[in-house]
N, C-alpha and C positions, 0 to 999 in steps of 0.2 A: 336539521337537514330538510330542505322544501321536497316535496314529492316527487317532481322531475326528473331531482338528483339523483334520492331514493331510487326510482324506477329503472334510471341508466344503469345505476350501480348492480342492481337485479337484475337487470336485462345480461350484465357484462355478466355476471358468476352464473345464471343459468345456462347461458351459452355453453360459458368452460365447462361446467360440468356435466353438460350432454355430449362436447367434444370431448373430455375425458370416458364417459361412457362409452365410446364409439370406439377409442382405442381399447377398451378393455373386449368391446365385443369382437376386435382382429386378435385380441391375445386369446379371446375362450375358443373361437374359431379355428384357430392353428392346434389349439391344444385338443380338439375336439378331432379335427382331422388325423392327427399323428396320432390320436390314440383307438381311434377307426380302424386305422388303417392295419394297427398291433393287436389287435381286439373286437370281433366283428359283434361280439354280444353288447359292446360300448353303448350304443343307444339305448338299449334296453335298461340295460344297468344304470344311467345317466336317470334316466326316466323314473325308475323306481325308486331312486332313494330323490327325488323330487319330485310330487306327484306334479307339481305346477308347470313343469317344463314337456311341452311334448314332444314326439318324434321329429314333426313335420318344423318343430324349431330345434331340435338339434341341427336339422340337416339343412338349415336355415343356417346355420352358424359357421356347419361345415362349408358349405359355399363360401362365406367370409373368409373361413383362414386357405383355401386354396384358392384364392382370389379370385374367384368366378361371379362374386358378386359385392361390388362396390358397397362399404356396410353406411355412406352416409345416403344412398337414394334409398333407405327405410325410411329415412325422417320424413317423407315427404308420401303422399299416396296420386300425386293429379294424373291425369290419366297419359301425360306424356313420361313423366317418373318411370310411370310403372312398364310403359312400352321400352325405358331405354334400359330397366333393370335384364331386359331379354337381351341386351348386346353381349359380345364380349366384354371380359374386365375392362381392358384397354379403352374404350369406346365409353363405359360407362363413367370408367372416373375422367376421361376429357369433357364428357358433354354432361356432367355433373354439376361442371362449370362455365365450359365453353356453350355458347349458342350454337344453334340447330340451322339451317339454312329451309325457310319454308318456301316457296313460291304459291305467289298470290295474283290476283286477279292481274291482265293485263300484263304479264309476263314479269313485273316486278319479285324482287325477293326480299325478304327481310332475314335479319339472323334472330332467332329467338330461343329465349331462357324455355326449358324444355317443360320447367314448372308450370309454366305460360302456356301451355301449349291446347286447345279446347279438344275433345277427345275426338272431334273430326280430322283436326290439323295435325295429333297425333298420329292417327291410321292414316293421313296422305305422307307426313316424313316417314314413317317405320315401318318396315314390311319385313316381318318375322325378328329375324336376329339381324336385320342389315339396316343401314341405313336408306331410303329412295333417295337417286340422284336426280336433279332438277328435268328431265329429259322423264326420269319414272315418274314424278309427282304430277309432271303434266300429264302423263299418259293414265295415272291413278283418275285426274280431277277430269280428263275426257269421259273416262268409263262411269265416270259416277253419274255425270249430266248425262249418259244416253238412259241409262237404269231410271234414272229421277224422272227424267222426262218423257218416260213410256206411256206411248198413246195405244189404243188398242188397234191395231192396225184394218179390223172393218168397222161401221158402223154400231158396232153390237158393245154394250156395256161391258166392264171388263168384270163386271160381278153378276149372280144373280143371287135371288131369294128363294130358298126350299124352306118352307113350312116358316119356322122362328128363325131361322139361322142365312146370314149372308157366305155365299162363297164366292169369294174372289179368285178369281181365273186366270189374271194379270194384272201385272203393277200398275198401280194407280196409287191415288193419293185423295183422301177425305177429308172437307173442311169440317167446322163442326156444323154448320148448317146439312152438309150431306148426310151427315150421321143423323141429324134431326130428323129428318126425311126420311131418311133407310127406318129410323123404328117406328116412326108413323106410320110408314107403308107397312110393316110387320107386323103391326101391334091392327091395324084398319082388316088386316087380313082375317084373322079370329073369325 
């Protein structure tokens, strides 16, 4: 068998086997919850006779089998994943799969895989547990350019320098030449 072949073949049974993982983790989930819920010492006990399992993954688990958290957006950590693991269940396993609707420069939108997502254009779709509607992302991506774009509103630097140390006073933004500068001026002061 040539490698290619090999590798599909591999590819196909590693898949299944982490998709059978996955049901096994809504099976320990549900059985972890109903036994919670009978048993409040459950974690405890769970924990001890496995030192390897800890609390904060049983209760991991239990969110799977009460279905508060869709157990395939584990597999994945990008930083929109992680912002859609905060939705509801419902919300979670639609946009698991389904794309996201982001608004992009110029009023244009695109749909996008949430995996995809760069951890900026995740904080402009996700706001807490919701989704932002096209109307919030623009209103997101306005407040960001006035923050970004903050000039110090008189003449006066938006930092100064006490003794080694820069205090900035108001947003601003340092190339790296400014920063070259600031420790030259720092370092000349001695």
């Amino acid at each position: 068998m040539n490698t290619l072949k090999r590798n599909n073949a591999d590819i196909v049974e590693i898949i299944g086997l982490i998709n059978k993982g996955v049901e096994c983790w809504f099976k320990a989930g549900q059985l972890i919850a109903q036994n919670i819920d009978e048993n409040p010492d459950f974690v405890d006990q769970i924990c001890d006779q496995c030192k390897d399992i800890s609390p904060e993954t049983v209760y991991r688990f239990e969110q799977i089998g009460r279905q508060q958290l869709y157990p395939n957006l584990l597999l994945n950590d990008s930083p929109g994943v992680r912002r859609l693991r905060r939705l509801p269940y419902e919300l979670q396993k639609k946009h698991a799969s389904a794309p996201v609707t982001l608004l992009v420069s110029g009023g244009e939108t695109l749909e996008m895989d949430v995996r995809n997502l760069t951890p900026a254009q995740a904080a402009q779709v996700f706001s807490g547990a919701r989704l932002r509607t096209i109307a919030e992302q623009r209103a997101w991506i306005e407040d960001k350019k006035t923050t970004e774009e903050a000039v110090p509103a008189s003449g006066n630097l938006p930092y100064r320098i006490v003794g080694k140390t820069v205090v900035v006073m108001q947003s601003c933004k340092f190339t790296t030449g400014d920063l070259a500068r600031l420790l030259a001026q720092i370092e000349s002061e001695r």
